[in-house]
N, C-alpha and C positions, 0 to 999 in steps of 0.2 A: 838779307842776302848772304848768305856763303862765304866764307873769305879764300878767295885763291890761292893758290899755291904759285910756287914758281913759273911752272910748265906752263898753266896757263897764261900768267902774264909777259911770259917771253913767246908765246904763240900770237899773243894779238900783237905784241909791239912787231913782231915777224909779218904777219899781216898787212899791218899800217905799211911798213915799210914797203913792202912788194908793191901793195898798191902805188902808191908814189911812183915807186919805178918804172911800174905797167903804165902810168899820165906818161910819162918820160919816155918812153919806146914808143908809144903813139904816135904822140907829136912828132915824131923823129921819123917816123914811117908813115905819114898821114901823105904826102905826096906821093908816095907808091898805092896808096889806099886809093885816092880820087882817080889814079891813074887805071888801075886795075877794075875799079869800081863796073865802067860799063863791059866787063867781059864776061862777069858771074852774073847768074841765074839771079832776081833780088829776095825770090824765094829763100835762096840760099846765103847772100852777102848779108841781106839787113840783121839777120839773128846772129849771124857770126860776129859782125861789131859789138852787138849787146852783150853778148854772152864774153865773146873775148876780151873784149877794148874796154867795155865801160862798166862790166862786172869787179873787175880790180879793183877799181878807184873809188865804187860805190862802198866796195869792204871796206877803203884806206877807212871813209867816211865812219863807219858802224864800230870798227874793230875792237873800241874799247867801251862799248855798248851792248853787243847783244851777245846771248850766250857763246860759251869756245866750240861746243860742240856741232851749230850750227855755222858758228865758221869752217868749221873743218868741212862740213858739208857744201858749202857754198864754193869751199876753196877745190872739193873734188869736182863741183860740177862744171868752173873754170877748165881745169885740168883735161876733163874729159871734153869739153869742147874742144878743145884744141884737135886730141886723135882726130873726133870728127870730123871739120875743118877739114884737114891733111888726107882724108878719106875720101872727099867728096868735093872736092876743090878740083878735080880735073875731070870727073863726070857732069857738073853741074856749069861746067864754064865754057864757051864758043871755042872750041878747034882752033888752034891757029892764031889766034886774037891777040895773045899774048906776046909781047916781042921776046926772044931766046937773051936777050942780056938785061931783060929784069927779074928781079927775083920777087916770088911771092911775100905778099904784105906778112903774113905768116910765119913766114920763116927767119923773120925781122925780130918778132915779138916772143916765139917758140918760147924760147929763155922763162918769159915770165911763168907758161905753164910748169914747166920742170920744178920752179919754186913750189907753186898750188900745189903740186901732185907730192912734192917732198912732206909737206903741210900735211894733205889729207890721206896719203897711204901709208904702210908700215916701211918700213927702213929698205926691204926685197924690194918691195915693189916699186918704189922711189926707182930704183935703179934698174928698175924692168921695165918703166916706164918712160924713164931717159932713152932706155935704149930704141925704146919702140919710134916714139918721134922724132929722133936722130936720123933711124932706117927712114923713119917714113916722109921727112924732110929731103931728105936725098932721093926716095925714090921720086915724089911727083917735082924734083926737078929736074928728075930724069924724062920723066912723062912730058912735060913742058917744051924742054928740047928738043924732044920728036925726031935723036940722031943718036948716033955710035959713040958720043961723048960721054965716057965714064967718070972722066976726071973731076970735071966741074961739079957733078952730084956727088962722089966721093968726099971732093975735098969741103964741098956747102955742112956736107951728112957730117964729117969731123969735127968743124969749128964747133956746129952746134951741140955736138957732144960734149968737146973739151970745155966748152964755158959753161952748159949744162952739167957735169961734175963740180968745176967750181961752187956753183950754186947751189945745187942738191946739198955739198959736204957742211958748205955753212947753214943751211936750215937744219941740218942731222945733229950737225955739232952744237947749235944753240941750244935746238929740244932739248936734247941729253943733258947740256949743263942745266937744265929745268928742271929735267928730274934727278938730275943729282942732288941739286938742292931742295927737291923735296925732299928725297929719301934722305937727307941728313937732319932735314927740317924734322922729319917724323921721329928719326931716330931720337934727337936730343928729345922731341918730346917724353918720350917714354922714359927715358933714362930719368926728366926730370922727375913725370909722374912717381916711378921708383922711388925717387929718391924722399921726393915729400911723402910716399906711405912709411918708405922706413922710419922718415922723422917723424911723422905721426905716433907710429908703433911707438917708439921711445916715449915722446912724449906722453903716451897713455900709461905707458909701464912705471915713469918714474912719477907721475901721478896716485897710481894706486898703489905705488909702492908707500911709498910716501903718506897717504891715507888710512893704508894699513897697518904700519910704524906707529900713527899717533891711536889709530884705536887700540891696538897691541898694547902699547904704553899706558894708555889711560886704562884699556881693564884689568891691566896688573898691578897699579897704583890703587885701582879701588878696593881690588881684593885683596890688597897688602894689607891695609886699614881697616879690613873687614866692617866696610860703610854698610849704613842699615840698609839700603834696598838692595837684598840677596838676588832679587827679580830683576832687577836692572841690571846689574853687576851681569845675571847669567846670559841677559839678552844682547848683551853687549859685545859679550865674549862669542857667542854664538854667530853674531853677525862680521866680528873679526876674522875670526875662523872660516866663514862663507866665502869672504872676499880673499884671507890665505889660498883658500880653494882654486883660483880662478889662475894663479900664478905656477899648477901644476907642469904648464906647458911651458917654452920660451913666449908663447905670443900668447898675451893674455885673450880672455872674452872679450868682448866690447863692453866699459860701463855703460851708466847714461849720467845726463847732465839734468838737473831741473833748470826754468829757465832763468831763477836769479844767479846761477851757477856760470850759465851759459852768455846773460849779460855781462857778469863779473869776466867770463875768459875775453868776449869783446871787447873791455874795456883795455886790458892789460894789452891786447892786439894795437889798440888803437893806437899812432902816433901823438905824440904827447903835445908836440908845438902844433897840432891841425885843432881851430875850434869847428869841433863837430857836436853837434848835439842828438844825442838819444831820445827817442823814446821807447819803450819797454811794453807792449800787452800781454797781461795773461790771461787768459779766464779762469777762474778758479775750480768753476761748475767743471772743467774739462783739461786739467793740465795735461802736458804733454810732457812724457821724460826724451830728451833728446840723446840719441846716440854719442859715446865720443867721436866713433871716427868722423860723422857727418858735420859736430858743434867744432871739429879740428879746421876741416876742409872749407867749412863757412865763415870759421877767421882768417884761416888765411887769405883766402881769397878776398875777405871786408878789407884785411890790413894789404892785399897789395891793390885794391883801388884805389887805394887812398894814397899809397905811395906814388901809384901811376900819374893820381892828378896832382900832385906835389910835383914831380919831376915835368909833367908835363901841359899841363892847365894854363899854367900862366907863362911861360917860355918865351911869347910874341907878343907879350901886353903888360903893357906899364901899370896899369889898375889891379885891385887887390882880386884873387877870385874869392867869389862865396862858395865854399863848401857844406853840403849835409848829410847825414845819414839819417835814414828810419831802418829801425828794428821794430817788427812784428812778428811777437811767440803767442800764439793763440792753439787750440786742442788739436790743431788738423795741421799744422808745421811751422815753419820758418818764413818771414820775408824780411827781407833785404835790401836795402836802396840806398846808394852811394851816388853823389850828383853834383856837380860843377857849373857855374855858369864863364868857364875858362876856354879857351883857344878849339879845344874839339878836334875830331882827325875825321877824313875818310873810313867808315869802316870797311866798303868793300877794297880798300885798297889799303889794309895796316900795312906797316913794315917788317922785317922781322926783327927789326930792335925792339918791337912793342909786346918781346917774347913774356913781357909778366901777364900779357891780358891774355894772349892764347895759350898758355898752362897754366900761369897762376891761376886766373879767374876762369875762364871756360871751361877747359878741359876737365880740370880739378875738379868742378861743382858738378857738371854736366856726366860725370862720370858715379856719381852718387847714385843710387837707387832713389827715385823719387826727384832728383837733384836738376836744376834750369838755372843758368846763366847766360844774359844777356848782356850786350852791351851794346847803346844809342848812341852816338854822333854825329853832331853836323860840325864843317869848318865854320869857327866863330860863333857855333850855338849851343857848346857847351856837351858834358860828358854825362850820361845816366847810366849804372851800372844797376841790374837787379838781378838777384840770390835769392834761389829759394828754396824750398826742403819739403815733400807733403809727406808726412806719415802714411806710410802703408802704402806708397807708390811701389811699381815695378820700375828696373832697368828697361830706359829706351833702348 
C-alpha cells in the first residue's frame, strides 16, 4: 500500500469526524423526523434517510479503511442529496400537512452537508454550494408557510448560512494545512535527495582521486628504479592516465565497484555495535562490475536500515532484538535484505519522524535505474527491509 501524505490523512480524520456529528444532529432531529415522517411521499422520505442520515456515520465507520478518493466521492453524493431533498421536499409532500411552526427535518441537519460538499468540491464551489442550500433552505420554508412572511425564511436561510461558513472554513483550512504539509513534506525530500547526490559526487571524487594518487605514485616509483617489467610499468602508467582522464570535468564518469569492493564499502557502512552477519555471492562464470553511484545509494540505504531498527526495533521491548542482513552479488545485480524481529510500525500509516525510511531508503534506491525498495511491517512482527539493483534495468 501507498504511504499517505498529510492531505489524505486529515481528510479521512475530517470524515470520521463529520460522520459523528451527522449520529449527533440525527438523534437531535429524529422527533422532527417521525413527526414529519407521515407527510412525505415514502417514495421520497425512505431514500432521503439513507442517503442523508445514515450515509455519514456509515463513512465515520470506513473513513480510515477505504480509498480518499472514494471518500470524496461518497462524500459528494451526501452532499448532493441534500440539494435534492431541499428540491423536492415540497413537491413530494401533502399540502398543508405540515404545521407552519415546524421546521423541516432538513434544515436541522443542512449543516452536515456543507461539510460533505467542502470535502468533495473545490474551494469556489464549497462556497457556491453553501450558498445554494442557504437559498434554498429558506426558500421551501417559504413554501411551507404558504404566507407573506419573509422574515422567518430570511432569518432560517441566515443562520444556516452563518454556521455553514463556520464549517465550510474549517474543513478549507484543515485541507490546506495537509497540503502544506505535503508540499513541505516533498520539498525537504528533494532538498535531501540533493544533498545525498552531492555527497555521493564527493564521495566518488575523493575516491578516485585518491586511487589515482597511489597508481600515479606507484608508476613513478617503478620507473624511478627502472624495474625490469618495462610492459608493466607502461600498462600501468597507461591505465593511470585513463582514470586522470575521467577527472577532465568537475563531476567525474561513474566508476564501477567489483563485488569484493562493493562488500568491503558494506562493511565500512555497517554499524560497528549491530551483530549483523553477511553473506556475499558471486558467480564468477558472470561477474558483475557495479556502478558507484548505484554501490553509494545501496549503502546508504543498508546503513540507514540498520540505524532505523537500532533506534527503533526495540523501543517497547525489554528483550534483545535479532537482527540480519543478506547480501546477494550474482551476474544480473544486487539484493538486499535488512530484517528485525523488533517492535515493527504500520506501514500505511509511517510518521514523518520515520523520514530516514522514506528518503533514506525508498526514495534513494527506488530512484535508481533498475533500483526497488521495499519496506514490510507489522506492529510486534518485526521489520524486513529489501534493496535491490538489476543490471541493465530502465527508470520506473
Amino acid at each position: 500500500m501507498a504511504i499517505e501524505g498529510a492531505y489524505d490523512r486529515v481528510l479521512r480524520i475530517l470524515v470520521l469526524s463529520i460522520g459523528i456529528g451527522s449520529a449527533i444532529f440525527t438523534l437531535l432531529g429524529l422527533a422532527a423526523m417521525i413527526e414529519q415522517h407521515p407527510t412525505l411521499d415514502p417514495v421520497f422520505s425512505y431514500p432521503a434517510y439513507v442517503l442523508f442520515c445514515v450515509l455519514p456515520p456509515a463513512l465515520a465507520l470506513v473513513a480510515l479503511r477505504v480509498p480518499v478518493p472514494l471518500l470524496r466521492v461518497l462524500a459528494g453524493v451526501h452532499a448532493l442529496s441534500g440539494v435534492v431533498i431541499l428540491l423536492f421536499w415540497y413537491p413530494l409532500s401533502t399540502p398543508g400537512s405540515v404545521p407552519t411552526e415546524s421546521v423541516p427535518w432538513i434544515m436541522n441537519t443542512i449543516a452536515v452537508a456543507s461539510c460533505t460538499g467542502a470535502i468533495a468540491l473545490p474551494a469556489l464551489w464549497s462556497w457556491i454550494y453553501l450558498a445554494a442550500v442557504s437559498v434554498g433552505s429558506g426558500f421551501l420554508r417559504f413554501q411551507l408557510l404558504g404566507s407573506d412572511d419573509l422574515l422567518t425564511p430570511f432569518q432560517d436561510a441566515l443562520m444556516i448560512a452563518l454556521f455553514g461558513v463556520v464549517m465550510v472554513t474549517l474543513v478549507q483550512l484543515t485541507l490546506r494545512s495537509g497540503r502544506a504539509q505535503d508540499a513541505a513534506s516533498l520539498e525537504a525530500q528533494f532538498e535531501a535527495a540533493a544533498t545525498g547526490a552531492a555527497e555521493t559526487a564527493e564521495r566518488q571524487r575523493a575516491r578516485y582521486q585518491e586511487f589515482t594518487r597511489n597508481d600515479v605514485i606507484a608508476t613513478l616509483h617503478e620507473a624511478s628504479i627502472n624495474g625490469p617489467d618495462a610492459a608493466a610499468t607502461g600498462a600501468r602508467a597507461a591505465l593511470a592516465l585513463a582514470k586522470m582522464d575521467e577527472f577532465r570535468n568537475d563531476y567525474p564518469t561513474p566508476s564501477v565497484l567489483d563485488p569484493e569492493e562493493f562488500e568491503a564499502l558494506l562493511r565500512t557502512e555497517e554499524l560497528a555495535d549491530v551483530p549483523i552477519g553477511f553473506t556475499v555471492a558471486s558467480q564468477r562464470d558472470g561477474r558483475i562490475l557495479i556502478p558507484a553511484d548505484v554501490a553509494d545509494a545501496l549503502a546508504e540505504a543498508f546503513a540507514e536500515a540498520v540505524r532505523n531498527s537500532v533506534r527503533h526495533a526495540g523501543a517497547a521491548s525489554d528483550r534483545p532484538v535479532l537482527r540480519r542482513a543478506r547480501v546477494n552479488v550474482s551476474a544480473g545485480g544486487v539484493e538486499i535484505e535488512v530484517s528485525d524481529d523488533g517492535r515493527g510500525f504500520a506501514v500505511s500509516r509511517m510518521p514523518l519522524d520515520r523520514f530516514g525510511v522514506r528518503v533514506g531508503i525508498l526514495q534513494r534506491v527506488n530512484a535508481l535505474d533498475g533500483g526497488t525498495a521495499t519496506v514490510e511491517s507489522s506492529a510486534r512482527g518485526g521489520t524486513t527491509v529489501r534493496l535491490a539493483w538489476q543490471k541493465g534495468a530502465t527508470a520506473k
